[in-house]
LOTIPA-70530 format. One line per 3 residues: for each residue x, y, z of N, C-alpha, C. Coordinates in Angstrom, 3 decimals, decimal comma, always signed. Layout:
<pts>
X:Y:Z:X:Y:Z:X:Y:Z | ...
</pts>
This chain:
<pts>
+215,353:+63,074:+149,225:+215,906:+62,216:+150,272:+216,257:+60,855:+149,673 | +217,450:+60,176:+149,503:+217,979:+59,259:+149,529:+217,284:+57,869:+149,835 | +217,176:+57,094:+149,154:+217,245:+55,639:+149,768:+216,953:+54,952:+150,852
+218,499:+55,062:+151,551:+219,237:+54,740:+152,404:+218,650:+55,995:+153,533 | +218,517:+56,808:+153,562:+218,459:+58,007:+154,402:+216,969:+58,068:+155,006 | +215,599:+57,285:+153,979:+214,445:+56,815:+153,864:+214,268:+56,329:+155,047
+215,476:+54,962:+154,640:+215,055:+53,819:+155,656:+215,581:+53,878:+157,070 | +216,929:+54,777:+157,087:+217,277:+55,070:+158,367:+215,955:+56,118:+159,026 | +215,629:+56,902:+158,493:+214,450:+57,642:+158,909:+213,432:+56,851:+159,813
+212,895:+55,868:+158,908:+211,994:+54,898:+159,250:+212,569:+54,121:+160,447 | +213,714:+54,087:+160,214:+214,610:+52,734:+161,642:+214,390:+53,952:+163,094 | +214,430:+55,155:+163,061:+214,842:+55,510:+163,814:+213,282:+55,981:+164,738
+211,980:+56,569:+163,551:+210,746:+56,683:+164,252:+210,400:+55,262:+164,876 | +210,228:+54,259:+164,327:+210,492:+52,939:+164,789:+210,803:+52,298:+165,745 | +212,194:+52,713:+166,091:+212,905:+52,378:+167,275:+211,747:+53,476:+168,587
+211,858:+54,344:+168,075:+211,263:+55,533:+169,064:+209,694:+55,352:+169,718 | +209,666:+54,868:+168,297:+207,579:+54,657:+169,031:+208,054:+52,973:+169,799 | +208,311:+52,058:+169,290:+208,533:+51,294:+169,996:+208,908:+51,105:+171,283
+210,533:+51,421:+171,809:+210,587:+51,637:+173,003:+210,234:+52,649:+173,892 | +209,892:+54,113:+173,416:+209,148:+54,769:+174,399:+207,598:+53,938:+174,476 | +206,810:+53,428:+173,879:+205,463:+52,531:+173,732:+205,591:+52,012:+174,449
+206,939:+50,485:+174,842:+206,903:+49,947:+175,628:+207,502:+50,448:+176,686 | +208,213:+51,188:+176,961:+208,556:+51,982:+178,552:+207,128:+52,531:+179,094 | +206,327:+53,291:+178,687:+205,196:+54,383:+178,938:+204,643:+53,879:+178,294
+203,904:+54,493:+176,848:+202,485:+53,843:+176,317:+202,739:+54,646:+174,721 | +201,380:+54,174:+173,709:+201,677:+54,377:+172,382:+201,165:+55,888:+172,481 | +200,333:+56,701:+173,283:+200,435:+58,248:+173,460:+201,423:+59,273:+173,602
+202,302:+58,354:+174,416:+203,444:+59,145:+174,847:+204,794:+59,293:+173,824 | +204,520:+58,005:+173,205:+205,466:+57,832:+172,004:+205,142:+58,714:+171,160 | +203,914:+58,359:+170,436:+203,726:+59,141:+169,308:+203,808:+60,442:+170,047
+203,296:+61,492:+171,201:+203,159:+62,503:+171,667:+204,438:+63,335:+171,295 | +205,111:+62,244:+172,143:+206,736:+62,977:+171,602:+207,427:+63,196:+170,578 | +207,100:+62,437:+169,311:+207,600:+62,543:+168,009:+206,509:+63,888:+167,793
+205,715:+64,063:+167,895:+204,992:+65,027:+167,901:+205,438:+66,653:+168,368 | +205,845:+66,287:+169,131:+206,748:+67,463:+169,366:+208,266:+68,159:+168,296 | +208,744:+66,474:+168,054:+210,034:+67,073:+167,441:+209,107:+67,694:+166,026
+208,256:+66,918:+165,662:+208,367:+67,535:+163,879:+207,165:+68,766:+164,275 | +206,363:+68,892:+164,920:+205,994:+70,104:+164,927:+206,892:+71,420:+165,106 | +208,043:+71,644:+165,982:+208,807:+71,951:+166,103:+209,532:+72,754:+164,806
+209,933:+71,450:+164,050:+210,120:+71,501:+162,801:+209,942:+72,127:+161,742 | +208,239:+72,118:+161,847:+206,822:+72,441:+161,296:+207,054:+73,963:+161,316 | +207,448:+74,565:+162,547:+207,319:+75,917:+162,618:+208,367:+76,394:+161,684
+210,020:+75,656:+161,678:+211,053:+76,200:+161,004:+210,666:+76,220:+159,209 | +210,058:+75,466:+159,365:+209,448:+74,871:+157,680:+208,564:+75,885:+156,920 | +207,504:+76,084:+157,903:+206,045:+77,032:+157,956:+207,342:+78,420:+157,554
+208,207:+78,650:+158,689:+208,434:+80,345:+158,278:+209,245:+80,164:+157,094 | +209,788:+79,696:+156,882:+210,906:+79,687:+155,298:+210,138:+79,472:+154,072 | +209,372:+78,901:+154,250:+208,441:+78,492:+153,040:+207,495:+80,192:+153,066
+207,300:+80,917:+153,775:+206,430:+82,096:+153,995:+207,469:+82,918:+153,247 | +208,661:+82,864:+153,473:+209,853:+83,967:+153,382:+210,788:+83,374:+151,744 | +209,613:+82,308:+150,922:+210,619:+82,023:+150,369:+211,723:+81,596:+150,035
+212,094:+80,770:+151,109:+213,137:+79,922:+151,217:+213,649:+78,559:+151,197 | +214,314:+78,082:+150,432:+214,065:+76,537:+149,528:+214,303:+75,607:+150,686 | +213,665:+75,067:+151,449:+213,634:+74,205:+152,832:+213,391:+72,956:+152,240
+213,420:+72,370:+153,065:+213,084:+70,679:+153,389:+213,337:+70,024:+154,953 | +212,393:+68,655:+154,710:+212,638:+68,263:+155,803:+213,884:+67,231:+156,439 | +214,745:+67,332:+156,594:+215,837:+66,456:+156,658:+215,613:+65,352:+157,307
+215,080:+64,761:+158,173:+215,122:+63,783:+158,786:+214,925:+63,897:+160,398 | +215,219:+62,486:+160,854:+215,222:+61,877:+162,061:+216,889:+62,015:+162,608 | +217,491:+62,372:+163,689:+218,043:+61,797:+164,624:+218,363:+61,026:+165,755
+219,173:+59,922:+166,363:+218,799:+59,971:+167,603:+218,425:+61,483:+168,657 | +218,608:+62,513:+168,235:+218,608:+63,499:+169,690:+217,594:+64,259:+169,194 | +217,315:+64,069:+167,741:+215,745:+64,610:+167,169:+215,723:+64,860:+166,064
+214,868:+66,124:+165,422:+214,245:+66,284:+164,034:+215,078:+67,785:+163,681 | +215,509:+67,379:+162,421:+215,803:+68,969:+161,770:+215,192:+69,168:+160,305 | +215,313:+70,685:+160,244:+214,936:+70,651:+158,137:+216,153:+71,359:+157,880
+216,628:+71,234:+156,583:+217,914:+71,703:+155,824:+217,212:+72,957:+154,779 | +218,018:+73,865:+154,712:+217,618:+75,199:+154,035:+218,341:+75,850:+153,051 | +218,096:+76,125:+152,243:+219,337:+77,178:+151,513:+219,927:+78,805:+152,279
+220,747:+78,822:+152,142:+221,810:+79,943:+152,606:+220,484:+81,048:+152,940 | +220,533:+81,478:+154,507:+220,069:+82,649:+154,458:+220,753:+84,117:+154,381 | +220,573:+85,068:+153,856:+221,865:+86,263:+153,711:+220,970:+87,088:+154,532
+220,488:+87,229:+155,341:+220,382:+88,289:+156,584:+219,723:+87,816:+157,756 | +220,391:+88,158:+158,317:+220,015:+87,878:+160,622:+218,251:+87,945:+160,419 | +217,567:+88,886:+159,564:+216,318:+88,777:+160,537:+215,466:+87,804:+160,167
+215,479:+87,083:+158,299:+214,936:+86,273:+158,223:+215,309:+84,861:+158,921 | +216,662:+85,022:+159,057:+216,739:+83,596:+159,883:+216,626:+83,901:+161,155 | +216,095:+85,125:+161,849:+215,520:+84,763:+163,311:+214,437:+84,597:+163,042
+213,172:+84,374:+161,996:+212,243:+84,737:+161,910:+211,867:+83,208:+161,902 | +212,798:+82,794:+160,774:+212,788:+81,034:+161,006:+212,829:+80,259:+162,440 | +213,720:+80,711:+162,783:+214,016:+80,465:+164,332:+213,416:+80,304:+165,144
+212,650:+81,406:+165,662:+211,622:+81,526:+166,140:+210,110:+81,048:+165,640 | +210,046:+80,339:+165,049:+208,595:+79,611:+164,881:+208,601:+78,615:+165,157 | +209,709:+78,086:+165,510:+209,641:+76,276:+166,117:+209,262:+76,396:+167,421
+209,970:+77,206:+168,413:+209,238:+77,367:+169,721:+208,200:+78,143:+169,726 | +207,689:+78,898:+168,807:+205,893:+79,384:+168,756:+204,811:+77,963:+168,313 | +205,793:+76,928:+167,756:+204,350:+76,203:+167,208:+204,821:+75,440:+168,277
+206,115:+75,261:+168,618:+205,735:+74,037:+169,983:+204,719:+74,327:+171,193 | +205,328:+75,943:+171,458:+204,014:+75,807:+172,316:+202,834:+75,767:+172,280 | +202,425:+76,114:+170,913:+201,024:+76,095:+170,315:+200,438:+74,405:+170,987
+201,455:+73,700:+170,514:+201,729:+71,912:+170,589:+201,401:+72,124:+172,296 | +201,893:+72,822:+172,896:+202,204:+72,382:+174,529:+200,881:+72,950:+174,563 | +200,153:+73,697:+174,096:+198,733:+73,719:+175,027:+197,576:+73,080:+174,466
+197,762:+72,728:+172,958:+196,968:+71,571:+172,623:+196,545:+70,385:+173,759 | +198,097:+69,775:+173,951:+198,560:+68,655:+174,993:+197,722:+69,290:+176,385 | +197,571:+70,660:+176,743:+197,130:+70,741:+178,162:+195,569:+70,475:+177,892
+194,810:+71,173:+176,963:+193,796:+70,554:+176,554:+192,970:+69,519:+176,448 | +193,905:+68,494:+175,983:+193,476:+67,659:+175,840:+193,269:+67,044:+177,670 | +194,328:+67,033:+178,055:+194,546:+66,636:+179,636:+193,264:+67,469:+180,146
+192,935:+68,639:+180,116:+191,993:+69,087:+180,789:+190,736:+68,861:+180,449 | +190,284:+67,574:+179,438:+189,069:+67,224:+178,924:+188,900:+65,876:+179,349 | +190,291:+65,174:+179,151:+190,541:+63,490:+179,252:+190,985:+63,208:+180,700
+191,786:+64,118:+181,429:+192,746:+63,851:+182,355:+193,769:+62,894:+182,381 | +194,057:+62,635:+181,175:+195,068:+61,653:+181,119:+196,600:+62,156:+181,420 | +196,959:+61,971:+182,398:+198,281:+62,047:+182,858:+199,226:+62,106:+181,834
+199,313:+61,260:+180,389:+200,167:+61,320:+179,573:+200,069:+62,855:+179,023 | +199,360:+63,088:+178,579:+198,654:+64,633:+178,067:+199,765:+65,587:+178,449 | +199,678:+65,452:+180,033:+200,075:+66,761:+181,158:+202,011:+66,451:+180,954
+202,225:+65,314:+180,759:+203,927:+65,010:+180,729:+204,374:+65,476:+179,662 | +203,019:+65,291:+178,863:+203,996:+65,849:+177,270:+204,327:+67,820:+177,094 | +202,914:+68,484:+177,517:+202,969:+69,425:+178,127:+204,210:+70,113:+178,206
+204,527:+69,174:+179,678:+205,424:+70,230:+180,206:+206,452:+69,567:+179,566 | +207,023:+68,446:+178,877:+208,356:+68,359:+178,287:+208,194:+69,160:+177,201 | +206,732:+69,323:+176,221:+207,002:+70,889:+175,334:+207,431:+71,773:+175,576
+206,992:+72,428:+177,048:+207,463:+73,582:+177,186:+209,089:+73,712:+177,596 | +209,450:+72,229:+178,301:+210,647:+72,409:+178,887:+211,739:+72,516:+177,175 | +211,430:+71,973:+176,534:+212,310:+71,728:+175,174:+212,727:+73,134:+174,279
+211,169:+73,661:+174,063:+211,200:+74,951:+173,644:+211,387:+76,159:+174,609 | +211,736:+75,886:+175,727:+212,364:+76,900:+176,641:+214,002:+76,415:+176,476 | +214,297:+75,591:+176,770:+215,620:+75,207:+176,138:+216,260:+75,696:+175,115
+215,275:+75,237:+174,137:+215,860:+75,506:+172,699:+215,959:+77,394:+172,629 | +215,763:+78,009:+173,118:+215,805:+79,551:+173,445:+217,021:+80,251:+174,138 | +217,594:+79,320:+174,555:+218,834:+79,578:+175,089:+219,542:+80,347:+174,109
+219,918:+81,526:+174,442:+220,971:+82,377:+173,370:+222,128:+82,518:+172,921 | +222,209:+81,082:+172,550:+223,371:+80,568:+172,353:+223,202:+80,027:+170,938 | +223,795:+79,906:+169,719:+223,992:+79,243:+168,638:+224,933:+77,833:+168,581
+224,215:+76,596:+168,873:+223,035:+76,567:+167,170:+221,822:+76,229:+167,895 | +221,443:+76,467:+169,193:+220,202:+76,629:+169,149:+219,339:+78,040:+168,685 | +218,101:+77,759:+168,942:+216,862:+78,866:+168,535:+217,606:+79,820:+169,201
+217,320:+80,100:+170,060:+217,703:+81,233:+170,542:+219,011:+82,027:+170,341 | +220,062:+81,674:+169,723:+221,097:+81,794:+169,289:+221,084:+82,487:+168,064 | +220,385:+82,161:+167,009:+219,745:+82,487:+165,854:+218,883:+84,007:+165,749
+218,414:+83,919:+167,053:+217,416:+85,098:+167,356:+218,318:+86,203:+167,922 | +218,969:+85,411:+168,621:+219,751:+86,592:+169,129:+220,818:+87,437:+168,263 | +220,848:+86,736:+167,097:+221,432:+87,409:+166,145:+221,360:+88,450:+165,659
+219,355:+88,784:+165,820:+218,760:+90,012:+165,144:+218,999:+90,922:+166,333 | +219,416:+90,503:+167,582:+219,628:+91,700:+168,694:+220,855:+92,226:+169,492 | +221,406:+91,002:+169,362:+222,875:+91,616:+169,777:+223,876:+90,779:+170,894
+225,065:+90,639:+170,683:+225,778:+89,431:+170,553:+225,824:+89,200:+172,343 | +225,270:+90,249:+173,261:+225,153:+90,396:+174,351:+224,299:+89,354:+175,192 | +223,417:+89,155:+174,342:+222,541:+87,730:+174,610:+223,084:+86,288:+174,914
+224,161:+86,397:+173,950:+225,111:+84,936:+174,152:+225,684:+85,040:+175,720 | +226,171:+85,824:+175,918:+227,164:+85,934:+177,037:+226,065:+85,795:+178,679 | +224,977:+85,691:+178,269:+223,581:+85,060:+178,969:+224,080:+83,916:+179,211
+223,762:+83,152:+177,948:+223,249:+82,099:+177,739:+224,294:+81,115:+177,497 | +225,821:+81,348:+177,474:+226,854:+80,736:+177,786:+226,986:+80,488:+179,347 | +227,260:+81,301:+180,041:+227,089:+80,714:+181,472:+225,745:+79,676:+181,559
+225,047:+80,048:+181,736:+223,630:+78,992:+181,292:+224,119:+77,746:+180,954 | +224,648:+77,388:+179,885:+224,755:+75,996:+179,479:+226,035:+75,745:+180,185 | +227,366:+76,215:+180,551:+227,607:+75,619:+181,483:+227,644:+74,703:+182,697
+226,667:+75,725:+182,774:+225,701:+75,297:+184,723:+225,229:+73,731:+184,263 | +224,301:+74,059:+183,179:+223,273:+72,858:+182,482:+224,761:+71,610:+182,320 | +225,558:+71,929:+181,970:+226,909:+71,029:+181,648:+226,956:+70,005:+183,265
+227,872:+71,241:+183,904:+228,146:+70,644:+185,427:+227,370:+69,967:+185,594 | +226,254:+70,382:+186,267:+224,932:+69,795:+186,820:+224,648:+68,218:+185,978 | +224,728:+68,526:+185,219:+223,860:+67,105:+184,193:+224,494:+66,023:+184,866
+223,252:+64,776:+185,068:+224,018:+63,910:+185,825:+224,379:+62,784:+184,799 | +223,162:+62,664:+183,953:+223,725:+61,555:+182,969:+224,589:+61,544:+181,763 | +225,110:+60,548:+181,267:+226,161:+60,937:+180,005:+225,554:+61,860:+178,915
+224,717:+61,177:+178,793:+223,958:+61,795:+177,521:+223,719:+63,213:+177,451 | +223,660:+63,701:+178,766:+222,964:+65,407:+178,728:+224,139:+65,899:+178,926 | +225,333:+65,665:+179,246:+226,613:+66,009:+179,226:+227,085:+65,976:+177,818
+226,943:+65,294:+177,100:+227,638:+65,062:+175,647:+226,898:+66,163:+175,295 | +225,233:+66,260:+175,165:+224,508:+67,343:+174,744:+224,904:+68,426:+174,504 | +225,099:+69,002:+176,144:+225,485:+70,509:+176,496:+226,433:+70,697:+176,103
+227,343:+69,685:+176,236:+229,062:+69,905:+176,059:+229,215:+70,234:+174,503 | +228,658:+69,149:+173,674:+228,750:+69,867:+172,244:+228,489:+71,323:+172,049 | +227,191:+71,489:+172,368:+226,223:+72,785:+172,112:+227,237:+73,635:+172,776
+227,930:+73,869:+174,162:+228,676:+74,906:+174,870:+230,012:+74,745:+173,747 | +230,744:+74,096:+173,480:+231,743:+74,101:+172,583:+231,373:+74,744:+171,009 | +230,203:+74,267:+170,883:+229,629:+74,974:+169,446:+229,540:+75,982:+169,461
+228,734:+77,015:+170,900:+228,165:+78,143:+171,000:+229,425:+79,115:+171,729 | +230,461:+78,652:+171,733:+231,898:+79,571:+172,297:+232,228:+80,041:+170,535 | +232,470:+78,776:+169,946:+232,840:+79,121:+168,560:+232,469:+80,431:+167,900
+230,488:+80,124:+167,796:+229,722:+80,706:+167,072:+229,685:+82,525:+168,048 | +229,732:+82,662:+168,835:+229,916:+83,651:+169,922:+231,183:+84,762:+169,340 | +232,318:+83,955:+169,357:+233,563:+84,417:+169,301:+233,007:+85,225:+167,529
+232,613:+84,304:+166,919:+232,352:+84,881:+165,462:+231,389:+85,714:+165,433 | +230,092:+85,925:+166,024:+229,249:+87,139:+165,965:+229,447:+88,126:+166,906 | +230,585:+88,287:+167,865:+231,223:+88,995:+168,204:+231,986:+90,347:+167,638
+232,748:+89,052:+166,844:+233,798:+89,803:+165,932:+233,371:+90,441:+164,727 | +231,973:+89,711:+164,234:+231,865:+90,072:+162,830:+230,619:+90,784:+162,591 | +229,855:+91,156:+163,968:+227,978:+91,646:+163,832:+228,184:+92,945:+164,040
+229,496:+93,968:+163,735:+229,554:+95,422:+163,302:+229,717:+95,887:+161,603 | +230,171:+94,696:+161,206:+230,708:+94,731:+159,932:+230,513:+94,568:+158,758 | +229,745:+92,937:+159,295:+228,898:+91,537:+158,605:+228,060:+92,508:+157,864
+227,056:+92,726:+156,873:+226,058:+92,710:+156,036:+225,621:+91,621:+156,480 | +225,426:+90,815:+157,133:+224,883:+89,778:+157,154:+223,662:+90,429:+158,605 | +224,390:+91,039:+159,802:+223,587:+91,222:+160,756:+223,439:+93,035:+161,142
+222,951:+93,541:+159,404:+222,499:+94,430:+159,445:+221,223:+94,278:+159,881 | +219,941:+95,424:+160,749:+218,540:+94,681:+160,741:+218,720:+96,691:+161,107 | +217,411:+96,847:+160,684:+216,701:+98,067:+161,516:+216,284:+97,669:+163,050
+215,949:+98,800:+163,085:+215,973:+99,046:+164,842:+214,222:+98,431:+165,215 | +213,282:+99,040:+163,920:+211,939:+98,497:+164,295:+211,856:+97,022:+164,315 | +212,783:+96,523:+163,274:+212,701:+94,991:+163,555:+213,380:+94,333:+164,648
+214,326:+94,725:+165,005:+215,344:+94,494:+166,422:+214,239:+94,380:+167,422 | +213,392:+95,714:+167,527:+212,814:+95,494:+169,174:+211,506:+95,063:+168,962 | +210,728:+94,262:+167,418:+210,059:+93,389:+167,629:+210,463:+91,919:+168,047
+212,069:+91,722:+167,476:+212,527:+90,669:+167,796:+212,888:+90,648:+169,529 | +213,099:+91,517:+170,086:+213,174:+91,564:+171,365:+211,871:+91,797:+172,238 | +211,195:+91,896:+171,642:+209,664:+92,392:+172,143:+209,305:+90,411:+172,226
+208,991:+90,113:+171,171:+208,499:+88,367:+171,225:+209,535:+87,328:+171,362 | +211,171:+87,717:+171,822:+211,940:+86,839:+172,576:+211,793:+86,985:+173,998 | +211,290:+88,095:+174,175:+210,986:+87,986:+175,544:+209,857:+87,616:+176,074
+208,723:+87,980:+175,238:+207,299:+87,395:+175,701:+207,445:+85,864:+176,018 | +207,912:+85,341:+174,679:+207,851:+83,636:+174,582:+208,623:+83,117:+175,631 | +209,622:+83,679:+175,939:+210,713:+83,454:+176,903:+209,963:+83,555:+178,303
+209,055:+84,307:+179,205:+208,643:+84,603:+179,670:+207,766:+83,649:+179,942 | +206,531:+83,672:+178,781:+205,623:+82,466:+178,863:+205,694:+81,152:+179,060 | +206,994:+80,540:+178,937:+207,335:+79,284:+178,972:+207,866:+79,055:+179,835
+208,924:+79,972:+180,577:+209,260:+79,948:+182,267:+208,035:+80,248:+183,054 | +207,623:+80,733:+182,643:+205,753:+80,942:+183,524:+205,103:+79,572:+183,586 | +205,026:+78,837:+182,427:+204,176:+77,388:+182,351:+205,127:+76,322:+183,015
+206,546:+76,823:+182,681:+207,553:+75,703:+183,951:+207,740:+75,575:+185,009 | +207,536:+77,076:+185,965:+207,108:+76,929:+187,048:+205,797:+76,509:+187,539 | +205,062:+77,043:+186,543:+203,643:+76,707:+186,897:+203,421:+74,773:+187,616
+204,020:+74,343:+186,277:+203,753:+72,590:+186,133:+205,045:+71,568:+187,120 | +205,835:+72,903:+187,349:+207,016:+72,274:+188,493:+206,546:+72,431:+189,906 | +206,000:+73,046:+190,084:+205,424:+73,756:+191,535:+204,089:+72,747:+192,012
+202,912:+72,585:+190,684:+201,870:+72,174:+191,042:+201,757:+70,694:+190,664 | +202,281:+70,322:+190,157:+202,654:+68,559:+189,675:+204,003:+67,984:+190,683 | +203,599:+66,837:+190,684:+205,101:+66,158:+191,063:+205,141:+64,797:+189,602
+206,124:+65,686:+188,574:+206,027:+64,840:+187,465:+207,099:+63,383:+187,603 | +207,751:+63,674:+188,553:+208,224:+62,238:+188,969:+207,596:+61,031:+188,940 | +206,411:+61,602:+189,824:+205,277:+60,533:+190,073:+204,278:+60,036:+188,914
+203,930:+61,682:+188,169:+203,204:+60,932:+187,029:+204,028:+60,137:+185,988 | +205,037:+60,426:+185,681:+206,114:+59,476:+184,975:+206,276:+57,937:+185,572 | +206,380:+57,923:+186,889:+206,166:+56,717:+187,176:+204,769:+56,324:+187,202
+204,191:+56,205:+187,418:+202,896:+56,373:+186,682:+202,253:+55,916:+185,876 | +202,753:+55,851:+184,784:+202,903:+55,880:+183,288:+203,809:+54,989:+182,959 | +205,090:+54,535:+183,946:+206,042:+53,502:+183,137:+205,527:+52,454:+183,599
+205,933:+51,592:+182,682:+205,594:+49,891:+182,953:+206,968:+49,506:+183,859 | +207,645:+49,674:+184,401:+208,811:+49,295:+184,981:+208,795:+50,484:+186,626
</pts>
């Protein structure tokens, strides 16, 4: 890592613990950076298992990624894929834990924004997780998860989650149109069938489990309130 790339790193955790610290508190800050690089952690953890020359790339404003060398087949890079939303949620019930020892309200927010992120990030659409995964199963998944981010498009009220989706839905028409065309042909998204319906066996569990903990914490919380709550403003 660069220099220059160091210190933007540093400018940007910085900025982050700072003003989330002072909006909410120094739990919630750090909580949340906590999330992105664990996240991370998982993509890192499986490539490094599988042999694969990773690193951690950095900070964004919209979050954390690691950079990898070329993978040449669908199942190791769903395999990658899928460990960022297994260790987040690992992360999201740490966080309930802790809330269920401390009761600290911050605990329970971070929680459920784990779960809400890594249910997100599952969307079967490329370049998110789930997009990646759905690679090892079949291009039928996208056509899910394109309407999906649509909706998420319309709906969004603020700029920011509009720019979001809107990239990601413009990215994931692209990437769609290409594993469409090319996942009969490709060597790339050859996989056996036993690995296919483990990959469909634990996209659906996780998928499952995390809409289970979102209703759960949407139904029985009013996180409006604990957010306000929690802000100094």
């Amino acid at each position: 890592m660069s220099f220059w790339k160091i210190i933007l790193n540093i400018f940007i955790v910085s900025m982050t613990v700072f003003i989330l610290g002072y909006v909410f508190n120094l739990y919630f800050a750090i909580g949340y950076l906590m999330i992105l690089i664990v996240h991370e952690a998982g993509h890192y953890a499986a490539a490094r298992y599988l042999k694969i020359k990773v690193s951690f790339g950095g900070f964004t404003p919209f979050g954390a990624y690691i950079t990898h060398e070329n993978i040449e087949n669908c199942r190791e890079n769903a395999v990658v894929a899928i460990s960022g939303p297994v260790f987040g949620s690992v992360l999201g019930i740490a966080f309930y834990s802790i809330y269920f020892f401390t009761y600290d309200t911050t605990f329970l927010i971070l929680c459920f924004a784990s779960v809400i992120i890594n249910l997100l990030n599952l969307i079967p659409v490329r370049p998110l997780d789930g997009g990646h995964i759905a690679e090892a199963i079949s291009p039928k998944m996208c056509y899910i998860g394109l309407p999906f981010l649509l909706y998420m498009f319309i709906s969004a009220e603020r700029m920011k989650g509009k720019l979001i989706t809107g990239i990601v839905l413009i990215v994931g028409i692209y990437q769609t149109y290409n594993f469409t065309k090319k996942h009969k042909a490709d060597p790339y998204f050859s996989i056996d069938e036993r690995s296919r319906k483990k990959f469909i066996a634990s996209y659906v569990l996780l998928v499952i489990s995390l809409t289970l903990s979102a209703v759960f914490f949407g139904t029985t919380f009013r996180f409006d309130e604990m957010l306000a709550s929690i802000s100094k403003f």
